[in-house]
LUMZA-185185 format. One record per residue (C-alpha): residue number from 1; residue in three letters; x, z, y. Coordinates in steps of 0.25 Angstrom, whole numbers, padded with zeros to 4 digits. Example, Ala and Ser with C-alpha at 12.3 -4.5 7.8 and 13.67 -1.06 7.14 Angstrom:
2
<nr=1; rest=ALA; c1=0049; c3=0031; c2=-0018>
<nr=2; rest=SER; c1=0055; c3=0029; c2=-0004>
This chain:
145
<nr=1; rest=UNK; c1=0000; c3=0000; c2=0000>
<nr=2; rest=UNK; c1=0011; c3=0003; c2=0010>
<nr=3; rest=UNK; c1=0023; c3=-0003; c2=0005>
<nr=4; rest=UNK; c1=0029; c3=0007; c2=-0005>
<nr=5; rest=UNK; c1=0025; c3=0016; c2=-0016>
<nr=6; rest=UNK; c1=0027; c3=0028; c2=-0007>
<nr=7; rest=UNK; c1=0022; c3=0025; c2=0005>
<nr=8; rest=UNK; c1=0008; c3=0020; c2=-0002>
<nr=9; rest=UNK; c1=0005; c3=0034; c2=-0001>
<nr=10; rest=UNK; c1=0002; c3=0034; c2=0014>
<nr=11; rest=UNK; c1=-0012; c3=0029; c2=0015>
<nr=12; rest=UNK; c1=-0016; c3=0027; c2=0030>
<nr=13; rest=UNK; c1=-0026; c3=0039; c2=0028>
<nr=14; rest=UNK; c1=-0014; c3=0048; c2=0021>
<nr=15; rest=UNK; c1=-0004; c3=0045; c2=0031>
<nr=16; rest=UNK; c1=-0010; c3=0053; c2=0043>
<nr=17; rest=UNK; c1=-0014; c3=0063; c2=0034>
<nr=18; rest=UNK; c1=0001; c3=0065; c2=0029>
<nr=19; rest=UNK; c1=0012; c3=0075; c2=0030>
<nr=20; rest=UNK; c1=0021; c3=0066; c2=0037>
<nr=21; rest=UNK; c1=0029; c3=0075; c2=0045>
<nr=22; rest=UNK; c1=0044; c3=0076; c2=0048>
<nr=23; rest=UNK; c1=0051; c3=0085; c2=0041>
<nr=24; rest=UNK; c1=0063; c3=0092; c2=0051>
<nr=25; rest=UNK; c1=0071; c3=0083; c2=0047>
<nr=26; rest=UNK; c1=0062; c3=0071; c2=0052>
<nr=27; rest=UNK; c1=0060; c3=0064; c2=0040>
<nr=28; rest=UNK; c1=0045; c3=0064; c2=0034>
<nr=29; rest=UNK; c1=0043; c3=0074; c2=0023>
<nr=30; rest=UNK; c1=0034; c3=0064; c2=0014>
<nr=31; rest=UNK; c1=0042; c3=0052; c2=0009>
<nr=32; rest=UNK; c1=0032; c3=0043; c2=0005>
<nr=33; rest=UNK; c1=0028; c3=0044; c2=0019>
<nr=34; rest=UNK; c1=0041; c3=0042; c2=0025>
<nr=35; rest=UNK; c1=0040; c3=0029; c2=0014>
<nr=36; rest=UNK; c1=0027; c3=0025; c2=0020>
<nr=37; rest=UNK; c1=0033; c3=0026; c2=0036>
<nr=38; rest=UNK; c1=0045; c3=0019; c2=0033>
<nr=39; rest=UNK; c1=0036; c3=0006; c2=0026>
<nr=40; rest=UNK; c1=0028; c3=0008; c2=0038>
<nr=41; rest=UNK; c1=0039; c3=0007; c2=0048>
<nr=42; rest=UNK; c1=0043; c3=-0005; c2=0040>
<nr=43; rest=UNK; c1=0030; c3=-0013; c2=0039>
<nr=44; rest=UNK; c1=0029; c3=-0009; c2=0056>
<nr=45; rest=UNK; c1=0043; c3=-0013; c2=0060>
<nr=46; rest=UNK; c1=0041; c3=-0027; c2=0051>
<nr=47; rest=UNK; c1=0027; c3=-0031; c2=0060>
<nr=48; rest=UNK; c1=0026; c3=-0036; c2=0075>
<nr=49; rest=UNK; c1=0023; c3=-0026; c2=0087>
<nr=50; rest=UNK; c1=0011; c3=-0033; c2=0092>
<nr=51; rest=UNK; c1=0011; c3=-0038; c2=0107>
<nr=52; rest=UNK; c1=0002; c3=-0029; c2=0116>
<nr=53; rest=UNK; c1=-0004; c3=-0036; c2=0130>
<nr=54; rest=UNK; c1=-0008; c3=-0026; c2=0140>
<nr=55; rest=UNK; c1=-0021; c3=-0031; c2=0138>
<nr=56; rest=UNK; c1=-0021; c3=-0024; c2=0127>
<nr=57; rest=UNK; c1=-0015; c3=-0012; c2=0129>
<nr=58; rest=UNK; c1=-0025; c3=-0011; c2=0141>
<nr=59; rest=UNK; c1=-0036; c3=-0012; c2=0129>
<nr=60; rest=UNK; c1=-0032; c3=0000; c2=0122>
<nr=61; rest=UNK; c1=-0039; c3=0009; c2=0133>
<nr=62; rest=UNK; c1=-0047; c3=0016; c2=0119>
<nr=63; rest=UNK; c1=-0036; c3=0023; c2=0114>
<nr=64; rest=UNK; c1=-0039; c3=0018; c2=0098>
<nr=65; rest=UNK; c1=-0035; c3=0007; c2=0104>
<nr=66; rest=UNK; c1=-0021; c3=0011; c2=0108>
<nr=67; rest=UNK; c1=-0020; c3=0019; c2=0096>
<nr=68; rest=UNK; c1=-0025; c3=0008; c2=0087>
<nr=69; rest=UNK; c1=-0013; c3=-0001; c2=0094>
<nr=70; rest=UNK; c1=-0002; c3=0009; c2=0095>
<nr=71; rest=UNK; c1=-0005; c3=0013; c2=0079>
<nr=72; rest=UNK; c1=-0004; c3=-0002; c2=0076>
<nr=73; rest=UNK; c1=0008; c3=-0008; c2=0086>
<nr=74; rest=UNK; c1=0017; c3=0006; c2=0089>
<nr=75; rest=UNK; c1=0022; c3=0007; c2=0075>
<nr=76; rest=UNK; c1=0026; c3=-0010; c2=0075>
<nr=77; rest=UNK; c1=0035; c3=-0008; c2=0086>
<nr=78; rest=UNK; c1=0040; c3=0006; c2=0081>
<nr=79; rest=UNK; c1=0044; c3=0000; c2=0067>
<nr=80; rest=UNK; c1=0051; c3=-0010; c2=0074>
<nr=81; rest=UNK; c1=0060; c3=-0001; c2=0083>
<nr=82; rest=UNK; c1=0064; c3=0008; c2=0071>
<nr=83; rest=UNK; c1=0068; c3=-0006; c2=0064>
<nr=84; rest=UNK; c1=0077; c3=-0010; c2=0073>
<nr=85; rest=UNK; c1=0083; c3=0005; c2=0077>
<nr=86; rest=UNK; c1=0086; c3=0005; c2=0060>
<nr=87; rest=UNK; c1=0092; c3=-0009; c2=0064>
<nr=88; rest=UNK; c1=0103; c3=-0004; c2=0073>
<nr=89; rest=UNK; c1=0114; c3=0001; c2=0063>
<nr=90; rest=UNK; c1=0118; c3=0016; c2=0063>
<nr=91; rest=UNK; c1=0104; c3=0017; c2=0071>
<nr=92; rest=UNK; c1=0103; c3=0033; c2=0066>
<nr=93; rest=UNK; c1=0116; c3=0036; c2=0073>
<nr=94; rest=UNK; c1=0112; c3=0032; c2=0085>
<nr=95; rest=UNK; c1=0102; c3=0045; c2=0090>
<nr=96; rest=UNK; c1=0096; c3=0035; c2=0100>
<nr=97; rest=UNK; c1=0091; c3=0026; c2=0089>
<nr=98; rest=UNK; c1=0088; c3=0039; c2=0080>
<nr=99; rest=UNK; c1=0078; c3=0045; c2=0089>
<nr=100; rest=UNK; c1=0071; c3=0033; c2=0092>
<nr=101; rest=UNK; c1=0070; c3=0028; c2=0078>
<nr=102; rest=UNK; c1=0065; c3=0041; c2=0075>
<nr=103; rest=UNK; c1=0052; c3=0041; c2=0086>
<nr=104; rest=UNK; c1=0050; c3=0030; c2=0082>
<nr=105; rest=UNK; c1=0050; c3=0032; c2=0069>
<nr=106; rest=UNK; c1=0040; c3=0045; c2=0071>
<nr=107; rest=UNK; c1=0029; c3=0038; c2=0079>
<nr=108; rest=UNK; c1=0029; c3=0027; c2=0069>
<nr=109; rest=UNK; c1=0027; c3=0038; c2=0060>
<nr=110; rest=UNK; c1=0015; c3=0047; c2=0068>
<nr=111; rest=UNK; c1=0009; c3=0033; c2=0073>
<nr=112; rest=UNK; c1=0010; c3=0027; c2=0058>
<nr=113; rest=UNK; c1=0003; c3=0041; c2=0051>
<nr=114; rest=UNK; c1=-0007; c3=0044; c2=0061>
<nr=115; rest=UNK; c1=-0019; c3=0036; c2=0058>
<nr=116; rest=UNK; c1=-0026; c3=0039; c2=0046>
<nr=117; rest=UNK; c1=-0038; c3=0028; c2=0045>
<nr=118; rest=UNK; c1=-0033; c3=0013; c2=0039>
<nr=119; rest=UNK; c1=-0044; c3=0008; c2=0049>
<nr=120; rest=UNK; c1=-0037; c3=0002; c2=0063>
<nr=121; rest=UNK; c1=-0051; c3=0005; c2=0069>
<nr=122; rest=UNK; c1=-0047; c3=0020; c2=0065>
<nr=123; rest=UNK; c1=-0042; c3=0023; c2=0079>
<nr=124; rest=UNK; c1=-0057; c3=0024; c2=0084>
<nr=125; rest=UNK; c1=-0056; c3=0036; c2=0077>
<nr=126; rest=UNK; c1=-0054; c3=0047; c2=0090>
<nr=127; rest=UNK; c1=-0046; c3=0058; c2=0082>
<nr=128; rest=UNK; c1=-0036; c3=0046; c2=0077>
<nr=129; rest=UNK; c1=-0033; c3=0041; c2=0091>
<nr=130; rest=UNK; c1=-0030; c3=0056; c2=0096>
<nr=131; rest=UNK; c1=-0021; c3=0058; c2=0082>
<nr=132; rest=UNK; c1=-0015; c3=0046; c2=0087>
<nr=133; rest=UNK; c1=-0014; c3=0049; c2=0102>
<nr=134; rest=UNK; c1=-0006; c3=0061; c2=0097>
<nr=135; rest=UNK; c1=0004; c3=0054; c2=0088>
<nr=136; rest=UNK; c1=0005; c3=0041; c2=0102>
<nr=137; rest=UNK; c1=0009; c3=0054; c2=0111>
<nr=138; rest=UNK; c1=0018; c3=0061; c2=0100>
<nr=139; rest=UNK; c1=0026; c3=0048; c2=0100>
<nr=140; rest=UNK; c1=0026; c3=0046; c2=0115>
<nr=141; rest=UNK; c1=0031; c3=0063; c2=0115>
<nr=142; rest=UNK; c1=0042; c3=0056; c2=0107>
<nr=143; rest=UNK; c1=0045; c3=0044; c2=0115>
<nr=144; rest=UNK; c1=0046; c3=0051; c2=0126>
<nr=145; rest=UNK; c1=0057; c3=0063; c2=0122>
């Protein structure tokens, strides 16, 4: 279902439900879920960010709008900068790259796990948009230190 044999384990409905939290060490205490990410972050960095037009960015007044495009587009271009970080050799001793790599790499992670329907129409859901609009200001919190 999602690539491998591990990460088949992680229905959408099962993922937001999961306890996929970092250990102190910042790697994920579930490895079938650390599986499931990294085929995630894989199939993401292989897809095209889509284009948006101020148009309609000015038509995501409803916020399930915006979240329905930030849950669908923000992971494309995330997947894509991890990519080309893991290009650069020796990227891991350069603490630049690290720390980047590894926002990245978290809110790729929160925005990936947070929904739990299958439906893109979920995001009418009131209580999904504000789990979401927590997990958006999470990643702005880390964007921002």
């Amino acid at each position: 279902l999602w690539g491998s044999a591990g990460a088949s384990r992680w229905p959408a409905r099962q993922r937001a439900a999961s306890t996929a939290s970092m250990d102190d060490g910042g790697s994920m205490q579930d490895p079938g879920l650390e599986e499931f990410l990294t085929d995630e972050v894989q199939k993401f960095s292989q897809m095209q960010a889509r284009p948006c037009s101020l148009q309609e960015v000015l038509n995501m007044l409803e916020p399930w709008r915006a979240a329905k495009f930030i849950y669908n587009e923000v992971p494309v271009r995330y997947a894509e900068r991890m990519r080309l970080i893991e290009a650069i050799p020796q990227w891991k001793d350069v603490p630049e790259l690290l720390e980047v790599h590894t926002r990245h790499e978290q809110t790729f992670r929160d925005i990936r796990l947070v929904k739990t329907f299958p439906k893109k129409s979920s995001f009418s859901s009131p209580e999904l948009v504000e789990t979401f609009t927590e997990v958006v200001r999470a990643a702005l919190s880390r964007e921002e230190e």
